[in-house]
C-alpha positions as CSV (number, residue, x, y, z in Angstrom):
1,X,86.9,33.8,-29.6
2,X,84.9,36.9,-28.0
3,X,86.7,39.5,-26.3
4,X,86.4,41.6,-23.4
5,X,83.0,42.3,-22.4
6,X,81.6,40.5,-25.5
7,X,82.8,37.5,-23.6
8,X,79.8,34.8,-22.8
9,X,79.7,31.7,-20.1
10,X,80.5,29.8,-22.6
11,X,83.6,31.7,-23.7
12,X,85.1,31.4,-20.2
13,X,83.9,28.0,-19.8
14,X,86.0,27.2,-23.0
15,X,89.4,29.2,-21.6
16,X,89.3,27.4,-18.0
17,X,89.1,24.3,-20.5
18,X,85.8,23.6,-17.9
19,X,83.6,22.5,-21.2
20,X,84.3,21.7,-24.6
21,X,82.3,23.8,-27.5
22,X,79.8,21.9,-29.2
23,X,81.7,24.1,-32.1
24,X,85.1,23.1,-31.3
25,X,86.8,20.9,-33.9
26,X,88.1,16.9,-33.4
27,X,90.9,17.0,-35.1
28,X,91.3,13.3,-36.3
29,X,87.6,13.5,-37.4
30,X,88.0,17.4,-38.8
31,X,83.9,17.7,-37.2
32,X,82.3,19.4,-34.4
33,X,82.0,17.9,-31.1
34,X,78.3,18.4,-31.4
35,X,78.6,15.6,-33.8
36,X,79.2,13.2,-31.5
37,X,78.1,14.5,-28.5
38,X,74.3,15.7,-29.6
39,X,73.2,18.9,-29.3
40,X,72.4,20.6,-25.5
41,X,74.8,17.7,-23.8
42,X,77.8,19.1,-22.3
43,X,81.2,17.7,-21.9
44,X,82.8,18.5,-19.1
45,X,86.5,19.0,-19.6
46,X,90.0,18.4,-17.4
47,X,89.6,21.4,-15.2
48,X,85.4,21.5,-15.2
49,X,86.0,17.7,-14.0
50,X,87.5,18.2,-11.2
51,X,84.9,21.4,-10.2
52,X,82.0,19.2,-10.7
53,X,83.3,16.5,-8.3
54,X,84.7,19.1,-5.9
55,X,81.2,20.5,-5.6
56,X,79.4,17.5,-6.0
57,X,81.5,16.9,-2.3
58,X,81.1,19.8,-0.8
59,X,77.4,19.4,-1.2
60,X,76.7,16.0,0.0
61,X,79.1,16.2,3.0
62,X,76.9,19.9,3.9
63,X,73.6,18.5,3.8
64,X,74.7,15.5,5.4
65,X,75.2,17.7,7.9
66,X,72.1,19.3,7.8
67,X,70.4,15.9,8.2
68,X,69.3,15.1,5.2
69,X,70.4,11.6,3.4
70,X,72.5,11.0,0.9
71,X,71.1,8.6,-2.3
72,X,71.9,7.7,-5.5
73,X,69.6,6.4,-8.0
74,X,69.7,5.1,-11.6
75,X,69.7,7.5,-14.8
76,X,67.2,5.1,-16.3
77,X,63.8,3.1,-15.2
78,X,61.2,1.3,-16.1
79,X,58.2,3.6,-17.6
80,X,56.2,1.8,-15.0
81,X,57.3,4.4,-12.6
82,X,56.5,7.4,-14.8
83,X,53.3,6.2,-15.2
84,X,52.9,5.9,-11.5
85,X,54.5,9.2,-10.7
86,X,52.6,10.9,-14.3
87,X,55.3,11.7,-16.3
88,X,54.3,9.8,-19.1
89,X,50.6,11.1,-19.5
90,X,52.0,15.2,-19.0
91,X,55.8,14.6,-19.9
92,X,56.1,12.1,-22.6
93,X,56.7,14.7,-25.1
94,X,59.9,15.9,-23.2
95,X,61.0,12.3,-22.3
96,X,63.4,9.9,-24.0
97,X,62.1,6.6,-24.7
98,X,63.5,3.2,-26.0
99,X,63.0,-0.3,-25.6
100,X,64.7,-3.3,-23.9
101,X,63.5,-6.4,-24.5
102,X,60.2,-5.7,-25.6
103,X,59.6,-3.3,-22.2
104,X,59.5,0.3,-22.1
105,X,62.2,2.7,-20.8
106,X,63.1,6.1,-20.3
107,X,65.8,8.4,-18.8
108,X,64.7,9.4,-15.7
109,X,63.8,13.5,-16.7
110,X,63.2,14.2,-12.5
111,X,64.4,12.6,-9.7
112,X,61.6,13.0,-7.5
113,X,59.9,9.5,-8.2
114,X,62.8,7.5,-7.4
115,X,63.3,9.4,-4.1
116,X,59.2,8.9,-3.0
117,X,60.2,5.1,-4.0
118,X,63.2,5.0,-1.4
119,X,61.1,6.8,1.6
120,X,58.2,3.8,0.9
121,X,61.4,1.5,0.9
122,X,62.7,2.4,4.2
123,X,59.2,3.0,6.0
124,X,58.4,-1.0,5.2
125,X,61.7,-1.7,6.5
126,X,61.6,0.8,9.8
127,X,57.8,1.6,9.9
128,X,57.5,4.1,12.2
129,X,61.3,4.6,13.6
130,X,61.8,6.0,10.7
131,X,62.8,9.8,11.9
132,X,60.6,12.6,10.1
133,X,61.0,14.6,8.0
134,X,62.5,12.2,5.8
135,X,64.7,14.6,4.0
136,X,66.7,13.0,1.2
137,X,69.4,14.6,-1.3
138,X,70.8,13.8,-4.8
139,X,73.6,15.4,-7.3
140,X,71.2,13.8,-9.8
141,X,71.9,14.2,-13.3
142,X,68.5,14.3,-15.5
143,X,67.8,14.9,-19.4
144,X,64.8,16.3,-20.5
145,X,64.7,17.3,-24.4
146,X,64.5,20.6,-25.6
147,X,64.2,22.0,-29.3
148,X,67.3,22.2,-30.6
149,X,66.7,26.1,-31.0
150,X,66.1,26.4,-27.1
151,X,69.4,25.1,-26.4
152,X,72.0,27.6,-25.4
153,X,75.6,27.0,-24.2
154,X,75.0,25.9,-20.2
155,X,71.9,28.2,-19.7
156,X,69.7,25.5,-21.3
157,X,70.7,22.3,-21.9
158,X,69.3,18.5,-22.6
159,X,71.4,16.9,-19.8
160,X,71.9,18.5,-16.8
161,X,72.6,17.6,-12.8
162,X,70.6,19.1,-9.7
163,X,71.1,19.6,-5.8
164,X,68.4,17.8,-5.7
165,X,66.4,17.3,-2.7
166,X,63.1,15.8,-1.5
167,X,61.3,16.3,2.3
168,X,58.6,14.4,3.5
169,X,56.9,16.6,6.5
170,X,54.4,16.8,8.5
171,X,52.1,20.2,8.3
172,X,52.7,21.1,11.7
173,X,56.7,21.7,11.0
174,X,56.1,22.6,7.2
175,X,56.7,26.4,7.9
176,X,60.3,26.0,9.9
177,X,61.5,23.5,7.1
178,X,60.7,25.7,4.5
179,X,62.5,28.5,6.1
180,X,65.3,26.5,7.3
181,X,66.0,25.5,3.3
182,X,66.5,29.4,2.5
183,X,69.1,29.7,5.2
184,X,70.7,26.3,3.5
185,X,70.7,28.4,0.0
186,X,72.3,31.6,2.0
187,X,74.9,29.6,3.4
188,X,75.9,28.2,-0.2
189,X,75.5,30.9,-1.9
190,X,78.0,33.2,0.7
191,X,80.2,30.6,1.7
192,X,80.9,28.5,-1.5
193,X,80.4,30.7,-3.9
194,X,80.8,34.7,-2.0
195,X,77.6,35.7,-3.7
196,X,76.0,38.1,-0.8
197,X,72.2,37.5,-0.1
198,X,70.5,40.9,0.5
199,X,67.5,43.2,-0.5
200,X,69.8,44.6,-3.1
201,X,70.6,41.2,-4.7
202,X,68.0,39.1,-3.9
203,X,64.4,38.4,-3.5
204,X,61.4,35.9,-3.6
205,X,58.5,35.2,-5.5
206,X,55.9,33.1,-4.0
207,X,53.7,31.4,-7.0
208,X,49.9,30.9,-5.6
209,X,47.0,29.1,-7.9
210,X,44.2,30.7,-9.4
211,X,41.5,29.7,-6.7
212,X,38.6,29.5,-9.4
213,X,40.7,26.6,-11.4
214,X,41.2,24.7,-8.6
215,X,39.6,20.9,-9.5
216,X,40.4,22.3,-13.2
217,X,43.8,23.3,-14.3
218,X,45.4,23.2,-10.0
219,X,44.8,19.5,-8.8
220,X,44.3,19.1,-5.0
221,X,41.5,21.0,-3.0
222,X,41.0,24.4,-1.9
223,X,41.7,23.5,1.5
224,X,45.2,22.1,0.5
225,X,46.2,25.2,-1.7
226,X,45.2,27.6,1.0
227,X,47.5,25.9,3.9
228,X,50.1,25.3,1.2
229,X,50.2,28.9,0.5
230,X,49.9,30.3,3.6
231,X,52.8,28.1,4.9
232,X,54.9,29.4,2.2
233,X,53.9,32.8,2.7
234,X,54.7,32.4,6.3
235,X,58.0,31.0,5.8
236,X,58.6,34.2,3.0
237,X,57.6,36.6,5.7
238,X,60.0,35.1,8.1
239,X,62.8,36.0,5.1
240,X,61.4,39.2,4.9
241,X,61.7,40.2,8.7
242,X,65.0,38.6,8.8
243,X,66.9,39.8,6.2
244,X,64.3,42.7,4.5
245,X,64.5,40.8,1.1
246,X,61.3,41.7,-0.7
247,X,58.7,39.1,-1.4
248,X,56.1,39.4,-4.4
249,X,53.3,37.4,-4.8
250,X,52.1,36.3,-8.0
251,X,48.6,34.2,-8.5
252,X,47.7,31.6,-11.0
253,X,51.3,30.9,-11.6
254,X,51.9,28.0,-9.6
255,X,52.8,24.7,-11.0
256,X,49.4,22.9,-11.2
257,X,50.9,20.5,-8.7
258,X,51.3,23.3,-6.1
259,X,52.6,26.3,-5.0
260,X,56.2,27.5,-4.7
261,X,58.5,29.8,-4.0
262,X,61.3,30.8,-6.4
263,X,64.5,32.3,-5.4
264,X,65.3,34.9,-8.5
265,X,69.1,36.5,-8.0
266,X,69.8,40.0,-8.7
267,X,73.5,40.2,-11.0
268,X,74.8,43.4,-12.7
269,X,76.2,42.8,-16.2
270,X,78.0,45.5,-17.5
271,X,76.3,48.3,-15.7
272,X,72.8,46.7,-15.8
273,X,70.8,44.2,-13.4
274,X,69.9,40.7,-14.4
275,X,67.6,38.7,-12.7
276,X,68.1,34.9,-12.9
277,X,66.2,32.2,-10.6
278,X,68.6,30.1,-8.7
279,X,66.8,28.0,-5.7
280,X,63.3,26.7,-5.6
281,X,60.7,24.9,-3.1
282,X,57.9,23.3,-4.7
283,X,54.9,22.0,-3.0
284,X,53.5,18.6,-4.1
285,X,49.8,17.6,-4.3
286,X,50.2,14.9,-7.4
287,X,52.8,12.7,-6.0
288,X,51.3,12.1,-2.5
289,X,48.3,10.7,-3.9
290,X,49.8,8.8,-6.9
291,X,52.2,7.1,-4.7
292,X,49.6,6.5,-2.0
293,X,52.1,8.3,0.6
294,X,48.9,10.3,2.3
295,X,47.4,6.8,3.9
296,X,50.8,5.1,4.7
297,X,52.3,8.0,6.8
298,X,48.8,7.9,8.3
299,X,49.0,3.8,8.9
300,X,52.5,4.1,10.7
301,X,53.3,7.7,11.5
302,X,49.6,8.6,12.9
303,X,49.7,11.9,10.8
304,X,47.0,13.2,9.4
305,X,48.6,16.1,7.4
306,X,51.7,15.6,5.4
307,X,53.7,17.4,2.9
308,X,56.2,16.4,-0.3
309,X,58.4,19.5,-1.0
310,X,61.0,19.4,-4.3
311,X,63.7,22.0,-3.6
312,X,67.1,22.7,-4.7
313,X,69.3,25.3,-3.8
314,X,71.1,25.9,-7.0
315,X,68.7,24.2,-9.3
316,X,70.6,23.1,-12.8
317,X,74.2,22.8,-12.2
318,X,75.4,23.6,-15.8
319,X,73.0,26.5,-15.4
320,X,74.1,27.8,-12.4
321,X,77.9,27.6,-13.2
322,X,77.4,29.3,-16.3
323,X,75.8,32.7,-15.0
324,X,78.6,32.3,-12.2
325,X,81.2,32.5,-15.0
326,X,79.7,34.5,-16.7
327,X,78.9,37.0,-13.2
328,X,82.4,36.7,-12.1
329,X,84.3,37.0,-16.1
330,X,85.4,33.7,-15.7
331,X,86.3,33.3,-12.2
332,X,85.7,30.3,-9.9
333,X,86.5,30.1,-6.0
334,X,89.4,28.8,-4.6
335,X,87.6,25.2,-3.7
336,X,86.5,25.0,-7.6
337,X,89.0,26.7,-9.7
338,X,90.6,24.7,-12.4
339,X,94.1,25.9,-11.4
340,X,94.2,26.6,-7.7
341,X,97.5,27.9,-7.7
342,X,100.1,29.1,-10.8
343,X,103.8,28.5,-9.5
344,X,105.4,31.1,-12.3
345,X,109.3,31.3,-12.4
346,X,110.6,34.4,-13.6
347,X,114.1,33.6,-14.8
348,X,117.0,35.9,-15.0
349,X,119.5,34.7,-17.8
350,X,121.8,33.9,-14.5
351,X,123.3,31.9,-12.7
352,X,120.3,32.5,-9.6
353,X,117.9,30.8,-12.4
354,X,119.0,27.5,-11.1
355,X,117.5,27.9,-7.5
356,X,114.6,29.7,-9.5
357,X,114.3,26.8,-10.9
358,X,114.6,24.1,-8.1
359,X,112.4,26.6,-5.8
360,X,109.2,26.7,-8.0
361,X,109.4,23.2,-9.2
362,X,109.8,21.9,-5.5
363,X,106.7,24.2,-4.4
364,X,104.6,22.3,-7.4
365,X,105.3,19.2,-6.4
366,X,104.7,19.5,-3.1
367,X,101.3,21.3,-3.0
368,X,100.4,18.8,-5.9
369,X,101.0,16.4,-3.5
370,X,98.8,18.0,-1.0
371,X,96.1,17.6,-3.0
372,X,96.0,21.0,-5.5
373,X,95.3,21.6,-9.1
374,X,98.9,22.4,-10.0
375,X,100.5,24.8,-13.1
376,X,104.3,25.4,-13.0
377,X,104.7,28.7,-15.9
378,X,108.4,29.2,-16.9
379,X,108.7,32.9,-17.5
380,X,111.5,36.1,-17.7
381,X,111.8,39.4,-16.4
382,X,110.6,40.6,-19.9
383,X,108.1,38.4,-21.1
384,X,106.5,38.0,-18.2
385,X,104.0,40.9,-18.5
386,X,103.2,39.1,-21.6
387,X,102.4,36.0,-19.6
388,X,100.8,37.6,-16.8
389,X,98.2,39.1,-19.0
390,X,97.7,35.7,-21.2
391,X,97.5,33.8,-17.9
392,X,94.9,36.3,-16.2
393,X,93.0,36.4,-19.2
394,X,92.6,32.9,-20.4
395,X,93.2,30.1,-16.8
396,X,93.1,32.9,-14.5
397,X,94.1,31.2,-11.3
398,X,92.7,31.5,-7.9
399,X,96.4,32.1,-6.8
400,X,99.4,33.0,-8.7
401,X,102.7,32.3,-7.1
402,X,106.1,34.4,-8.0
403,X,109.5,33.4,-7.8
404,X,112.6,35.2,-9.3
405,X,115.3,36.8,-8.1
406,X,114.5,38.7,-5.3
407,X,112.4,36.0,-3.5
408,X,115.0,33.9,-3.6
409,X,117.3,36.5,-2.3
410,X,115.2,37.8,0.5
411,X,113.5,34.3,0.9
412,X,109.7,35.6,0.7
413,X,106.8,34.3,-1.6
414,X,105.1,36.6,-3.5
415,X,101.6,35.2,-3.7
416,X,98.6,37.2,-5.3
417,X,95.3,35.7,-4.3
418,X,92.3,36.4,-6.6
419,X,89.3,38.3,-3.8
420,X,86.1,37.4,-6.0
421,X,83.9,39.8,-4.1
422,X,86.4,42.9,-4.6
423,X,86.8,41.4,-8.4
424,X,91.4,41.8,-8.0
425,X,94.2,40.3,-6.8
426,X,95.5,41.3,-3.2
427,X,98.9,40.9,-2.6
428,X,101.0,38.8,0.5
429,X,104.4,38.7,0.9
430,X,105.4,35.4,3.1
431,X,108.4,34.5,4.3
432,X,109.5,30.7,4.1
433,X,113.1,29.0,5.1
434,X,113.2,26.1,2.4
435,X,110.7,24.1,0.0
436,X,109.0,22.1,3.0
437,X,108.0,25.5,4.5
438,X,107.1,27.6,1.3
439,X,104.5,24.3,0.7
440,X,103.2,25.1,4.5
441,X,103.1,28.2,4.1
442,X,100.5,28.4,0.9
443,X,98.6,25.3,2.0
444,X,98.0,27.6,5.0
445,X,96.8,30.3,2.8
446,X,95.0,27.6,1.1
447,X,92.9,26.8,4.2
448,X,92.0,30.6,5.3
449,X,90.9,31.1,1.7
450,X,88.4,27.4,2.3
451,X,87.3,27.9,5.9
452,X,83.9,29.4,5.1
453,X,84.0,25.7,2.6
454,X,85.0,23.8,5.9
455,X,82.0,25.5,8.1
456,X,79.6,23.9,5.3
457,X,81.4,20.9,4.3
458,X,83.7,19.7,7.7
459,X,86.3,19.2,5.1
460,X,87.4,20.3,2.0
461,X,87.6,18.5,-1.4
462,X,91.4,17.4,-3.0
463,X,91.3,16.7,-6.6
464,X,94.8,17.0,-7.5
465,X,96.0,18.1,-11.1
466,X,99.4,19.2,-12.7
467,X,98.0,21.9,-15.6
468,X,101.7,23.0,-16.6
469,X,100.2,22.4,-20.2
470,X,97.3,25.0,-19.8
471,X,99.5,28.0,-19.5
């Protein structure tokens, strides 16, 4: 196991038992999990379980909210669709294909196709009621293959999930939409995760065609590119008044479906600055015309001009959690963290150890019953440096909880909450008057530390877990 600051993502992923290593042995079987598994597919453990789900929640209930709607479609399809969409003539070679009674399949490598499909659904149901933009959103899981010397931990992988969204528009509210998905990564980024967008740590790179290969390698018209690009570049100036976040421009580097803009994240690691792209909006020339979408939002909608615009927020999943852990040395917010709160009972050799005892294991039970990921530690007034550091440096909790003799004497809690943007623990004493109110009074402490999660998501997600074991 690394050490220190020769620790990876993958190292911490491996501690907060949030992914198995492909390395890691089965012990019946005496081979690598890789074995069975495959190569670039993560397995997401008992505590990365529960932070998939959690955030899987938190971001269908937020862009609910925002208005977009939530779908789920299949992880396979008939190549039928591909070939519609193109996949097979450009993608084949990074697809997985099999056979099903003499008919071609694959596993779906984007989203995007099925989405277009359920927008065409709902127009020949609704025709023109239906509200636009059409602005649709998926926690998608997709597998595209990679050489197997590509792959690397989470940071590149052959199965992987997206905040995947896709918004039909019309040109005249292109610009607004495309700003208005920025502020939807800002929020995310600050709330969820207390990553701070700013010109120090952030900026955008618009990606424009090479106007003398348009027809050749860019599909689409001139005409189309240069309202594309200028929309973007609108938006991107918006960003830039806003929020001075600095914008660079870069021709010939758009996909040769369209422009986009790329949202690239400034980290320091170790004294020197990273840059990693998180977010992206895409603009979409191929799929409007292979799906025919151009002449049937002109039939029912009257609209000459319309848009298809891929964006996520966070992009890969697996990807994005990895830099995280990797940014934050293995720490994950309150709403995500394996083990939300560590009840540790530091015993005396007394006879007070008893209502040690009963104290911490009553506050276990009851915040597991409200819903927390749970881990009662039995510790003493001498080991329990010992513990402390194993604890902070291998499950490091979002909150560990103290009992010995004193609390029970003076009848406070001594909680130490984890503040990811100052990178320590800050200290609260709280008073409480039995069991019933020491569970009040950290689920209460509980809630300040998700209310930024509750302004996104109205609510916030309970995936209970007792992970005594882990410590």
């Amino acid at each position: 196991m690394a050490g220190g600051q020769d620790k990876t993502h993958i190292d911490y992923a491996y501690e907060l038992d949030i992914t198995v290593k492909p390395d890691s042995r089965v012990p019946v079987f005496n081979r690598e999990f890789a074995t069975f598994t495959g190569a670039g597919v993560p397995l997401f453990s008992l505590g990365g379980g529960p932070a998939r789900y959690a955030l899987a929640e938190v971001l269908a209930k937020f862009h609910a909210r925002r208005g977009y709607y939530v779908v789920e479609t299949p992880i396979i399809a008939s190549t039928e669709l591909f070939k519609v969409s193109g996949h097979i003539e450009f993608y084949r070679k990074n697809m997985y294909l099999f056979d099903i009674e003499g008919h071609e399949f694959a596993v779906k490598p984007m989203n995007c196709p099925y989405h277009i499909l359920l927008f065409l659904n709902e127009v020949a149901k609704h025709r023109s009621k239906l509200p636009l933009p059409f602005k649709v959103f998926e926690f998608g899981r997709v597998h595209r293959y990679e050489p197997s010397g590509s792959i690397y931990g989470l940071l590149r992988v052959r199965g992987f999930t997206q905040d995947d969204a896709h918004i039909i528009v019309p040109g005249g509210m292109v610009i607004d939409v495309v700003y208005n998905v920025f502020e939807e990564m800002k929020l995310v980024l600050e709330k969820l995760f207390k990553l701070g967008v700013s010109p120090e740590t952030f900026k955008v790179r618009l990606s424009m065609s090479d106007k003398s290969l348009i027809g050749k390698e860019f599909m689409g018209s001139r005409e189309e590119w240069e309202g594309a690009e200028e929309a973007l570049r609108e938006a991107a100036g918006r960003i830039n008044e806003k929020y001075g976040i600095e914008v660079v421009e870069l021709e010939g580097e758009a996909a040769f479906y369209g422009p986009k803009l790329d949202f690239i994240m400034i980290l320091e690691e170790s004294g020197v600055s990273k840059e990693w792209q998180m977010g992206t909006i895409q603009f979409d020339f191929n799929l409007p015309r292979r799906f025919r979408l151009y002449e049937v939002v002109r039939e029912e909608f009257g609209i000459e001009e319309v848009y298809i615009i891929h964006r996520a927020l966070l992009g890969s999943i697996e990807r994005f959690l990895g830099v995280y852990l990797e940014h934050r040395k293995g720490r994950m917010p309150f709403t995500l963290a394996p083990i939300q709160f560590a009840v540790i009972a530091v015993k005396t050799g007394d006879e007070v150890d008893r209502e040690i005892d009963d104290l911490a294991r009553g506050i276990a039970a009851g915040l597991l019953e409200r819903g927390f990921r749970v881990a009662l530690k039995e510790s003493s007034k001498t080991g329990l440096s010992s513990d402390v550091r194993h604890i902070e440096s291998t499950a490091k909790p979002a909150a560990n909880v103290f009992i010995g003799a004193k609390e029970v004497g003076e009848r406070v809690l001594d909680v130490r909450v984890f503040d990811l943007e100052a990178m320590k623990r800050r200290r609260h004493v709280i008073p409480y008057s039995d069991v019933g109110d020491a569970v009040d009074k950290l689920a209460r402490v509980a809630e300040e530390l998700e209310e930024p999660v509750r302004s996104l998501a109205g609510q916030t997600p309970r995936i209970p877990a007792d992970f005594s074991f882990m410590l």
